[in-house]
MIMI-160094 format. One record per residue (C-alpha): residue number from 1; residue in one letter; x, y negated, z negated. Coordinates in steps of 0.05 Angstrom, whole numbers, plus 5000, padded with zeros to 4 digits. Example, Ala and Ser with C-alpha at 12.3 -4.5 7.8 and 13.67 -1.06 7.14 Angstrom:
@seq 1, type a, u 5246, v 5090, w 4844;
@seq 2, type s, u 5273, v 5021, w 4857;
***
This chain:
@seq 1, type x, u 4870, v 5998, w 3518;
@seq 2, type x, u 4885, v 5944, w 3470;
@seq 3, type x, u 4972, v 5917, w 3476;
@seq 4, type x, u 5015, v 5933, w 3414;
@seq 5, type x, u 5001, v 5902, w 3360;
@seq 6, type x, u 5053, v 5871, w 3312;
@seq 7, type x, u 5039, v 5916, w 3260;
@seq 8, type x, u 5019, v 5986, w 3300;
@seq 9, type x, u 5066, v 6035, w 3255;
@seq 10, type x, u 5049, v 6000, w 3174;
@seq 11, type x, u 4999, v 6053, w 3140;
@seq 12, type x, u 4965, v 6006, w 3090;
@seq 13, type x, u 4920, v 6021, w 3015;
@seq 14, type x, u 4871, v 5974, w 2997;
@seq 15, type x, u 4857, v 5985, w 2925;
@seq 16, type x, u 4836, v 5911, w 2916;
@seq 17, type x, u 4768, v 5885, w 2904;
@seq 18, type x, u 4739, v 5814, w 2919;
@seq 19, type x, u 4769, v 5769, w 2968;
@seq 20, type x, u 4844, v 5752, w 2946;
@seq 21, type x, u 4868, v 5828, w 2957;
@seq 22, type x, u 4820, v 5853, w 3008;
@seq 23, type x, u 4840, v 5791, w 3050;
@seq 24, type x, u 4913, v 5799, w 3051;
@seq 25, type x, u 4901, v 5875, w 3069;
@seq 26, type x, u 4850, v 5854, w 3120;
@seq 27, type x, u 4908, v 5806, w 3153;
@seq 28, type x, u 4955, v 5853, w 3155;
@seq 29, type x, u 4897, v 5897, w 3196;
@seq 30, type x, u 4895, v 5850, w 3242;
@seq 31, type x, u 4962, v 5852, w 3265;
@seq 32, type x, u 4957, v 5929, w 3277;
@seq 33, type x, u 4963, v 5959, w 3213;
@seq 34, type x, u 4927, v 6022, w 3201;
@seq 35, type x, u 4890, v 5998, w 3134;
@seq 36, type x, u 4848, v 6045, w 3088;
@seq 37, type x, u 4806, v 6015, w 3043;
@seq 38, type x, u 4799, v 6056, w 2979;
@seq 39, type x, u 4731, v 6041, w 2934;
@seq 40, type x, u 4706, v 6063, w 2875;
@seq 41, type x, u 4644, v 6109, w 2891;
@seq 42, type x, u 4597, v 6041, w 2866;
@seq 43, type x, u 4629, v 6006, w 2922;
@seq 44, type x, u 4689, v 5946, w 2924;
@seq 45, type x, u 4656, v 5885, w 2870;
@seq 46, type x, u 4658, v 5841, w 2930;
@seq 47, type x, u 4601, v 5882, w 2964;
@seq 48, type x, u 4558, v 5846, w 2913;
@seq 49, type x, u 4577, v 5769, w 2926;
@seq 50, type x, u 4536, v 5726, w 2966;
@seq 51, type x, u 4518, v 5703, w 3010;
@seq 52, type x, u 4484, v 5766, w 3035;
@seq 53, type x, u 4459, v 5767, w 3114;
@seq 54, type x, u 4387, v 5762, w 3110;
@seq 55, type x, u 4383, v 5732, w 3041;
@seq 56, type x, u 4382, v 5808, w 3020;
@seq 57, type x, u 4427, v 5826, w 2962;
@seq 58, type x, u 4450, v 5892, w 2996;
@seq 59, type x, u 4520, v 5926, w 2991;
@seq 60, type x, u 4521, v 5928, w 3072;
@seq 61, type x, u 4496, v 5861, w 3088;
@seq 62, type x, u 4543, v 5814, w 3038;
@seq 63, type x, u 4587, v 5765, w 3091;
@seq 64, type x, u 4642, v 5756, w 3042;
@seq 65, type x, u 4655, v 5828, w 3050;
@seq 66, type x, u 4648, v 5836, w 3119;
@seq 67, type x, u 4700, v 5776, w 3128;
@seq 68, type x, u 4749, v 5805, w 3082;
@seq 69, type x, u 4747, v 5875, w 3108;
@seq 70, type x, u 4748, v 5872, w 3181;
@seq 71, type x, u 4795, v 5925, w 3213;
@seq 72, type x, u 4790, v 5975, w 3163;
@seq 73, type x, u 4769, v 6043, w 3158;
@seq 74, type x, u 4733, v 6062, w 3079;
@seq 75, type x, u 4734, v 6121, w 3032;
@seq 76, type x, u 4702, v 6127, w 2968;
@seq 77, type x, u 4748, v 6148, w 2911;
@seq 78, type x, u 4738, v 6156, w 2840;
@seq 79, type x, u 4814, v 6144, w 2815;
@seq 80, type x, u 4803, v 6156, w 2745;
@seq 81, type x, u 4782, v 6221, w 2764;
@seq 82, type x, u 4838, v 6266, w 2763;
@seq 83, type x, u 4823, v 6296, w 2826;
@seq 84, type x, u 4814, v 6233, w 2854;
@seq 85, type x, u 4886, v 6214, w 2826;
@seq 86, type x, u 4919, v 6257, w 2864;
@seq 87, type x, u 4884, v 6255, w 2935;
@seq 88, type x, u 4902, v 6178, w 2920;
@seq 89, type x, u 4975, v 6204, w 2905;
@seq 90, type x, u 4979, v 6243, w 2966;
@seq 91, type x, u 4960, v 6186, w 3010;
@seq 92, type x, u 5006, v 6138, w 2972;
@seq 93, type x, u 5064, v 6192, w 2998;
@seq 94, type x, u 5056, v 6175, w 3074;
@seq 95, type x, u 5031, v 6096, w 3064;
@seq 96, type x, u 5080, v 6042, w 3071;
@seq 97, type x, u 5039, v 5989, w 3034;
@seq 98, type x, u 4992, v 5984, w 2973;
@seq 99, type x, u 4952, v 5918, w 2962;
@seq 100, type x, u 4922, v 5915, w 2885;
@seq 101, type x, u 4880, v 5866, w 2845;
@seq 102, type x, u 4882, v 5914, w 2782;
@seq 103, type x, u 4883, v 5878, w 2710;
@seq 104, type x, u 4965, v 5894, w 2689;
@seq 105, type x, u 4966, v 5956, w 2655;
@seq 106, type x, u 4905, v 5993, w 2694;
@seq 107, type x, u 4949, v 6028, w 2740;
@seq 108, type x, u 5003, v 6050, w 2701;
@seq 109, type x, u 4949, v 6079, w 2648;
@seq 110, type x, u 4928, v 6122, w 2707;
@seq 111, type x, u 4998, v 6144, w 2728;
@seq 112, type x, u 4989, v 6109, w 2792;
@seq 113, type x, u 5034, v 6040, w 2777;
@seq 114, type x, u 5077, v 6030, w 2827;
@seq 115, type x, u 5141, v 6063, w 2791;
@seq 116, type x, u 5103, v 6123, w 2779;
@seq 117, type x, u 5086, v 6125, w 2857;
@seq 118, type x, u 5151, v 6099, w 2887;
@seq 119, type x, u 5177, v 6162, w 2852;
@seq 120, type x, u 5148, v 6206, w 2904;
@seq 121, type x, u 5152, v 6148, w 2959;
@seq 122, type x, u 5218, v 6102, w 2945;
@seq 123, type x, u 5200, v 6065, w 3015;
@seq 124, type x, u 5136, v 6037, w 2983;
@seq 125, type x, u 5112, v 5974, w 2974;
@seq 126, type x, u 5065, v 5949, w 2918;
@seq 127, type x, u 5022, v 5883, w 2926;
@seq 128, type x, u 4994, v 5862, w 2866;
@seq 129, type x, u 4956, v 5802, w 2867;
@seq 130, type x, u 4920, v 5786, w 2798;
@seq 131, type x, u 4908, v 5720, w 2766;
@seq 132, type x, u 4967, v 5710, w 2730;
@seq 133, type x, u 5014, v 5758, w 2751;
@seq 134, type x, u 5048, v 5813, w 2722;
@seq 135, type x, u 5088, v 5789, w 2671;
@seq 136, type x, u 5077, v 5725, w 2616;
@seq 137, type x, u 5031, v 5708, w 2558;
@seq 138, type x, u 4967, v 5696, w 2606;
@seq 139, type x, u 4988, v 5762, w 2648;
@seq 140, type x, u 4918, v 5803, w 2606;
@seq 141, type x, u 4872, v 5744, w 2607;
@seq 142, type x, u 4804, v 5743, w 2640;
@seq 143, type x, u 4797, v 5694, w 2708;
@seq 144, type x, u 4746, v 5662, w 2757;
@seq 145, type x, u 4758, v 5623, w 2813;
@seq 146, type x, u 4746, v 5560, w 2775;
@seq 147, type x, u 4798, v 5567, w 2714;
@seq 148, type x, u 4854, v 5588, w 2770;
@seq 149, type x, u 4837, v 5520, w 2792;
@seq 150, type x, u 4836, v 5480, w 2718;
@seq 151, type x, u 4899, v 5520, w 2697;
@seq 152, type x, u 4948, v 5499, w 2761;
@seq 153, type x, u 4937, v 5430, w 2760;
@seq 154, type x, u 4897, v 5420, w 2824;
@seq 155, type x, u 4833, v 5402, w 2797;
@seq 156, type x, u 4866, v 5342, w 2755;
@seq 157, type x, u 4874, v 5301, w 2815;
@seq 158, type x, u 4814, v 5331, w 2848;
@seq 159, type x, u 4745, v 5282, w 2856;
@seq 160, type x, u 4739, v 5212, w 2827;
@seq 161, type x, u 4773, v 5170, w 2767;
@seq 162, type x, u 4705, v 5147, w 2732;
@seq 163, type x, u 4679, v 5227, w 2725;
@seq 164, type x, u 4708, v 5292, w 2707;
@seq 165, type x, u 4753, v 5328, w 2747;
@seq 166, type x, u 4721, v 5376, w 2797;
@seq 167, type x, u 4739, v 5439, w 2836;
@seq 168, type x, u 4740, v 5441, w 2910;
@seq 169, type x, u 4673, v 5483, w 2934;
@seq 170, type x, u 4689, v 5557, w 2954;
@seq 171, type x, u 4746, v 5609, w 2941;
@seq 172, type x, u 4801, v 5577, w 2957;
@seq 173, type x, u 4846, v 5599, w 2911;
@seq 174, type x, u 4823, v 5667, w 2930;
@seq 175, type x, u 4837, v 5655, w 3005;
@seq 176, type x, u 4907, v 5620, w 2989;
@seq 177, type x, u 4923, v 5689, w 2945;
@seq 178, type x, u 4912, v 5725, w 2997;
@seq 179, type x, u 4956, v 5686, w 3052;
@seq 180, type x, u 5001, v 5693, w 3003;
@seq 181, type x, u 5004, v 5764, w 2993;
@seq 182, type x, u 5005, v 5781, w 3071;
@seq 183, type x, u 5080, v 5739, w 3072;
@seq 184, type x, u 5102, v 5778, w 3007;
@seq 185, type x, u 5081, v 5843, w 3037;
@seq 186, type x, u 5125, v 5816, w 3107;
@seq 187, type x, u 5182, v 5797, w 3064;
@seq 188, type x, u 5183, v 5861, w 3033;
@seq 189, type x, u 5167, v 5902, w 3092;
@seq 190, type x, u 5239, v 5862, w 3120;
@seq 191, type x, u 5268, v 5869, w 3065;
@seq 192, type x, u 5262, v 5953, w 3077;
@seq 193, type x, u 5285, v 5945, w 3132;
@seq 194, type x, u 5353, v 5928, w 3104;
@seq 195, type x, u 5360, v 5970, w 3040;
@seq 196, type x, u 5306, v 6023, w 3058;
@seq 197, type x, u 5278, v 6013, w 2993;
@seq 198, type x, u 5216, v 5991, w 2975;
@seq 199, type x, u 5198, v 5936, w 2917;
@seq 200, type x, u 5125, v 5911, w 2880;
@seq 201, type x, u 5099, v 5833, w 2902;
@seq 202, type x, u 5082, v 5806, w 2843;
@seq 203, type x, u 5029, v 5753, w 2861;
@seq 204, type x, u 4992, v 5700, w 2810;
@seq 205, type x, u 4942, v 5662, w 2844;
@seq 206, type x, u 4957, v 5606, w 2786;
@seq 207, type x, u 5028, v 5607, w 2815;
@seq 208, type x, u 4998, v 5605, w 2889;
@seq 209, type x, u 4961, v 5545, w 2876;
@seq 210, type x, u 5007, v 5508, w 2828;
@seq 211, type x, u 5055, v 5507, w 2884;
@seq 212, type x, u 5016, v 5471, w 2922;
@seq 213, type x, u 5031, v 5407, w 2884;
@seq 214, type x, u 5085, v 5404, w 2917;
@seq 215, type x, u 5103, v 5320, w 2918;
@seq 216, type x, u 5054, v 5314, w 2854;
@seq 217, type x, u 5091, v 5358, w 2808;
@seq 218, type x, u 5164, v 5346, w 2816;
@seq 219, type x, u 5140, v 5262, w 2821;
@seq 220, type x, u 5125, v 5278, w 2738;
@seq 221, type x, u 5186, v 5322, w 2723;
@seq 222, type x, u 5227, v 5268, w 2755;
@seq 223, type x, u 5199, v 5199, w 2731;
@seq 224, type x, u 5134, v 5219, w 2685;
@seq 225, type x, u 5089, v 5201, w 2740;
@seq 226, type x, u 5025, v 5219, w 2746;
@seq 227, type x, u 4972, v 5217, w 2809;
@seq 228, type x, u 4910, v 5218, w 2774;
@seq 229, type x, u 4840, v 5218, w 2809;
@seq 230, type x, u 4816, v 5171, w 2873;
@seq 231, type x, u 4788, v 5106, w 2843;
@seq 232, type x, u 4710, v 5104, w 2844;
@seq 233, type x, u 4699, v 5052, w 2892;
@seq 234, type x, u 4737, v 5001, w 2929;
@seq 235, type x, u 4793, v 5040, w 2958;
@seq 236, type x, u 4784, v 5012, w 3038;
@seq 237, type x, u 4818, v 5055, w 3081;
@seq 238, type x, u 4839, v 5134, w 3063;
@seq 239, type x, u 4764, v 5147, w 3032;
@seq 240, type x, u 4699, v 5187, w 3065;
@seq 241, type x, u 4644, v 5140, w 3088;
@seq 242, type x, u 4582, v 5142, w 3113;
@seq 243, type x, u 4560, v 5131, w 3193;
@seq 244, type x, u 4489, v 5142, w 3219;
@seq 245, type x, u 4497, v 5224, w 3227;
@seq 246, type x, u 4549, v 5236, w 3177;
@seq 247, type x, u 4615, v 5221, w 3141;
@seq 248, type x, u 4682, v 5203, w 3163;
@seq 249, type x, u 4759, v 5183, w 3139;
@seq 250, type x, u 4805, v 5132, w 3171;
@seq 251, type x, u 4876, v 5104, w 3146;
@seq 252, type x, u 4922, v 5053, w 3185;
@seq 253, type x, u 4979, v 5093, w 3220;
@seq 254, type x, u 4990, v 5134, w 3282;
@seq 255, type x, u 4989, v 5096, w 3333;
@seq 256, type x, u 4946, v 5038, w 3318;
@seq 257, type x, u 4967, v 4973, w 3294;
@seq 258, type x, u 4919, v 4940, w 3240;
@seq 259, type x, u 4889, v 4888, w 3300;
@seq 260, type x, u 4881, v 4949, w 3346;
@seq 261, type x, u 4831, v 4978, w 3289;
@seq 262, type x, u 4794, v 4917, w 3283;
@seq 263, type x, u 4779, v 4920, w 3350;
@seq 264, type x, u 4754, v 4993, w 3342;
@seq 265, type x, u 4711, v 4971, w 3283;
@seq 266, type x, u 4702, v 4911, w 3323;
@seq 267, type x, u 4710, v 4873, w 3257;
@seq 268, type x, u 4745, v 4805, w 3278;
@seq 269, type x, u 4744, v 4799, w 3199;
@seq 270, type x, u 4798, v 4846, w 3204;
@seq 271, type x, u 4841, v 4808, w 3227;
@seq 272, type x, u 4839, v 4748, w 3177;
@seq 273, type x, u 4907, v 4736, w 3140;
@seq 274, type x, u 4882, v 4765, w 3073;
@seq 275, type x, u 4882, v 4837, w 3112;
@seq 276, type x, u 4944, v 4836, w 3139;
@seq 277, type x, u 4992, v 4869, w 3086;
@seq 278, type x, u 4976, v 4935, w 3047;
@seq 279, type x, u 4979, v 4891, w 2990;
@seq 280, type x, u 4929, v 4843, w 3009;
@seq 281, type x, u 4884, v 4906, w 3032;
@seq 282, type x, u 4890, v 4933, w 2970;
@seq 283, type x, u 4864, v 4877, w 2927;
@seq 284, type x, u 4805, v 4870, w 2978;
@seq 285, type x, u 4786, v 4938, w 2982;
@seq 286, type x, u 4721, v 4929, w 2965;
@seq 287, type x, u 4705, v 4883, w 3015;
@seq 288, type x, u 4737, v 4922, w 3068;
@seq 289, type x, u 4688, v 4980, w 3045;
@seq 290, type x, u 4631, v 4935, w 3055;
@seq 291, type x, u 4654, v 4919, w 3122;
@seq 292, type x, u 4673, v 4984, w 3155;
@seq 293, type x, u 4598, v 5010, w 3123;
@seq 294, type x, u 4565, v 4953, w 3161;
@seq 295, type x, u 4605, v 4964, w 3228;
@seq 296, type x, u 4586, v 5038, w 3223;
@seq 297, type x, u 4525, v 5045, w 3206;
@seq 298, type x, u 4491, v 5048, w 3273;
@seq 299, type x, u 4550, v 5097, w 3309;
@seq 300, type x, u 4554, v 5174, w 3311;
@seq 301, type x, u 4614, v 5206, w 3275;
@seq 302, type x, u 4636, v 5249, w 3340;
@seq 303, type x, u 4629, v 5189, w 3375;
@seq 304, type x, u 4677, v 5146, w 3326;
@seq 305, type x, u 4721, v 5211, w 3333;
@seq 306, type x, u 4735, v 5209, w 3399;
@seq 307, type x, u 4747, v 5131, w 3411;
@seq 308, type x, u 4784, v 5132, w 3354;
@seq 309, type x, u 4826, v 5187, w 3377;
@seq 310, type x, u 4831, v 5176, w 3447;
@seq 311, type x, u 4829, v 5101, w 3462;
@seq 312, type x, u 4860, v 5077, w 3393;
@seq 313, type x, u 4912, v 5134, w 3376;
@seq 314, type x, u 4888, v 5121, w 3305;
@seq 315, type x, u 4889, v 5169, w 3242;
@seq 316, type x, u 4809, v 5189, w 3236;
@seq 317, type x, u 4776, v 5246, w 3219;
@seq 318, type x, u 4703, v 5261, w 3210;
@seq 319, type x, u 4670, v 5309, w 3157;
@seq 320, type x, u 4652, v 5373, w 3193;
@seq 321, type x, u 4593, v 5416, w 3168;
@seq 322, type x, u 4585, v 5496, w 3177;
@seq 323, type x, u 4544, v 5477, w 3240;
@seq 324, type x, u 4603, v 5436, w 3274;
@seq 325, type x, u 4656, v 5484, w 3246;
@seq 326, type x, u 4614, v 5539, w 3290;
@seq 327, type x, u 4602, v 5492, w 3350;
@seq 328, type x, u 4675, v 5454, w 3349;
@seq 329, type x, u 4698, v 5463, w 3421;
@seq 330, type x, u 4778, v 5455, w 3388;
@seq 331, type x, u 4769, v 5522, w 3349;
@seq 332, type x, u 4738, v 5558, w 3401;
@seq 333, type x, u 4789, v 5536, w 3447;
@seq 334, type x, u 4851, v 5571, w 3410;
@seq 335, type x, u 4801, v 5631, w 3398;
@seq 336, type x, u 4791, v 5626, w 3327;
@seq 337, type x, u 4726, v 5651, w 3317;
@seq 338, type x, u 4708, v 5725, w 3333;
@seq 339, type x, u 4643, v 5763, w 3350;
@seq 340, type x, u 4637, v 5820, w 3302;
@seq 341, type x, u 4584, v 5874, w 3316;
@seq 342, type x, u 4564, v 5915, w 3242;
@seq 343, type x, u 4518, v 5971, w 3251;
@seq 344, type x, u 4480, v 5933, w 3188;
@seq 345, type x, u 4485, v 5854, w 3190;
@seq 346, type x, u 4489, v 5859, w 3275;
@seq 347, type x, u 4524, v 5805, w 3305;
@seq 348, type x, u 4556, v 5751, w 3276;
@seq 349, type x, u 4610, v 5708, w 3295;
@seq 350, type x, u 4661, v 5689, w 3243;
@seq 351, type x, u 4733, v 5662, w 3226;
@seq 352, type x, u 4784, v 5711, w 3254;
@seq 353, type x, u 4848, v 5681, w 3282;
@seq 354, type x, u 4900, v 5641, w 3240;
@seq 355, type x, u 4953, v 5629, w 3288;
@seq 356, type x, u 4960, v 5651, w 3351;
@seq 357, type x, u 5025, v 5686, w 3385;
@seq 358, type x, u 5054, v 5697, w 3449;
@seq 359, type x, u 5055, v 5769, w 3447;
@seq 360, type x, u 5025, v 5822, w 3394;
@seq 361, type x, u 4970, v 5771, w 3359;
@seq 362, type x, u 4925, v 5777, w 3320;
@seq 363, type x, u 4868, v 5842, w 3349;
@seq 364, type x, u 4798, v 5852, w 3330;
@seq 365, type x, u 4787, v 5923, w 3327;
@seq 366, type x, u 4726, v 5950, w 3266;
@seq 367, type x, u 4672, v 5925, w 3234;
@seq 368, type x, u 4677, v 5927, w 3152;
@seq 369, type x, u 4663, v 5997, w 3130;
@seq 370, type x, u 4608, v 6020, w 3103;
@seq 371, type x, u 4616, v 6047, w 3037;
@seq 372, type x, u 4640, v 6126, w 3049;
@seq 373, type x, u 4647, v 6108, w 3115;
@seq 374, type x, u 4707, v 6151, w 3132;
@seq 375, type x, u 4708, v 6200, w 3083;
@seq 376, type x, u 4705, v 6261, w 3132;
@seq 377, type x, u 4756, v 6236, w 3174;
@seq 378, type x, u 4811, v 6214, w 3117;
@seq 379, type x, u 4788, v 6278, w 3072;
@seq 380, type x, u 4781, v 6336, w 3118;
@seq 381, type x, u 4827, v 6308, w 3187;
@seq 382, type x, u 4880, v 6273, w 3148;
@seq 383, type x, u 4886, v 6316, w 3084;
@seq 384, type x, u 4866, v 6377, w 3105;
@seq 385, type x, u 4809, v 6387, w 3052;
@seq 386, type x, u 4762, v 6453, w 3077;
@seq 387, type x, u 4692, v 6438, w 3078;
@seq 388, type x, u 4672, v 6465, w 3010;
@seq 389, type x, u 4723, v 6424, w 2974;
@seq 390, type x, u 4699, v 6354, w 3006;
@seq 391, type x, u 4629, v 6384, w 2985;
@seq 392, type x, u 4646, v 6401, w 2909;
@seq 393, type x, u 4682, v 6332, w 2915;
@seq 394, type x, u 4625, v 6290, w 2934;
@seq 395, type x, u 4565, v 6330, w 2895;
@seq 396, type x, u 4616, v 6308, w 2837;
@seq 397, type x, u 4617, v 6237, w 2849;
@seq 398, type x, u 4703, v 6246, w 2869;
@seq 399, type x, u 4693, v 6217, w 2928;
***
């Protein structure tokens, strides 16, 4: 018998679709919550992004749903059904939380908004996570991953100053959106608490992601300055570089003084007088490039790791691929990875826990549903539907 969980008495809605949403509802599953996920009977949009297990574009097998939607049970609903409305509208009464990804307006032409449901449920909470929020002239404009990214600012000071500006790989924003939305939904679910009311999260994953300029930003409102992009090439210390089995980054600091890394390098150029200030670094750059390459070329990054780490106390990372990520003895250490079993895809380890607690942590308890997967058991055992309804129902397309 699993410990209680942080979470074990929050009833949760996933309405959301993609990864933003279903990621912050997946969270709060698994701290405990009891989280439905409600899909459209064509299945949540994100059961069609890849990469799909197998290389087989199948709604069961995509591993961006399956890593959103852990610890979840799944219905299929048709909300713009009427029908379907209210069976949604009953299990909004008895839910604490509803996670959304709508377009503004959707709900609200349905008559499920979150005034229209907080009218029947005042303890409700509404997390709406959309690409530009609620409210404001962008609030109805159409979004991918990549013009979150152009539109906050982050991709202006993102890649190098002789090329355009780039976009980091993946869905970050997406994943940042939905960290996001799990502390709204705790701030709100505290905030209950206190009033015993509930409120709507309004979350824009522009806003998300423009505040994370958080020196870069405020340094133009105060003095007009701007950061602009690394410079192309002779920028010594601070940029990736190549060793004999991968890539690494290094910067003076930490513990090392600057002869203490010339000894790591073992680089007795290092230590010439021309080196010795950032300033004088700086204007030789270049040349310190050409060195470091040189002293590296023949030495492993995990070995430059740990002497750098260990003997030198100096600030040095080293570029970690999927296949380190999955073998790095640090994350599996703290437990961060977890073996899922899915009566599809099989097993598969993958990212699980954020941060770890004392008591009441993070739990891994279900696989993603399958699409419908739960129908019976929320329709007929929760709802009390009789057989011939939840037949009529389905032969309908409802559910």
């Amino acid at each position: 018998m699993m410990p209680p969980a942080s979470l074990d008495d929050i009833k949760v809605l996933d309405l959301s679709q993609g990864v933003a949403g279903p990621l912050c509802a997946k969270i709060l599953g698994d701290f405990g919550a009891d989280v439905l996920k409600v899909e459209p009977p064509k299945g949540d949009a994100g059961r069609r992004m890849a990469p799909f297990a197998g290389s087989e574009a199948h709604p069961e097998k995509s591993l961006v749903f399956l890593l959103a939607n852990l610890n979840k049970r799944g219905i299929k609903l048709d909300i713009e059904d009427e029908r379907g409305r209210e069976l949604f509208k009953r299990l909004a009464r008895e839910s604490d939380i509803i996670v959304e990804s709508f377009k503004p307006g959707y709900l609200a032409s349905l008559g499920l908004d979150y005034e229209s449901l907080a009218r029947d449920n005042p303890a409700l909470i509404m997390v709406s996570i959309t690409p530009f929020g609620q409210t404001g002239p962008y609030a109805g404009y159409e979004n991918e991953e990549i013009v979150t990214y152009a539109l906050s600012g982050i991709m202006s000071i993102s890649g190098m100053a002789d090329r355009e500006p780039i976009k980091h790989g993946g869905f970050q924003a997406q994943y940042e959106g939905g960290y996001t939305g799990v502390v709204g939904a705790l701030t709100a679910l505290y905030a209950r608490d206190l009033t015993g009311e509930g409120q709507q999260v309004d979350l824009s994953l522009q806003d998300v992601v423009a505040s994370t300029l958080i020196i870069h930003q405020p340094f133009y409102s105060w003095a007009g300055g701007v950061q602009g992009r690394a410079p192309a090439a002779g920028r010594g210390s601070g940029q990736v570089q190549r060793c004999k089995d991968g890539y690494f980054v290094w910067q003076p600091g930490g513990g090392a003084e600057w002869e203490d890394i010339a000894d790591f390098f073992a680089l007795p150029q290092f230590k010439d007088e021309k080196f010795a200030t950032l300033t004088g670094r700086t204007k030789y750059a270049a040349e310190l490039d050409d060195l470091v390459l040189e002293a590296t070329k023949d030495r492993t990054m995990h070995e430059l790791f740990r002497t750098a780490s260990e003997k030198y106390h100096m600030l040095f990372g080293i570029v970690q691929e999927p296949k380190d990520l999955a073998q790095c003895q640090h994350l599996e250490a703290r437990g961060f990875f977890q073996e899922v079993d899915h009566p599809v895809i099989g097993r598969i380890k993958v990212p699980f826990r954020m941060w770890n607690m004392s008591e009441s942590g993070a739990q891994y308890r279900l696989p993603a549903p399958l699409l419908g997967q739960h129908n019976d058991e929320v329709f007929r055992e929760r709802l009390g539907l009789d057989t011939a309804t939840v037949s009529e129902l389905e032969s309908q397309g409802v559910i």
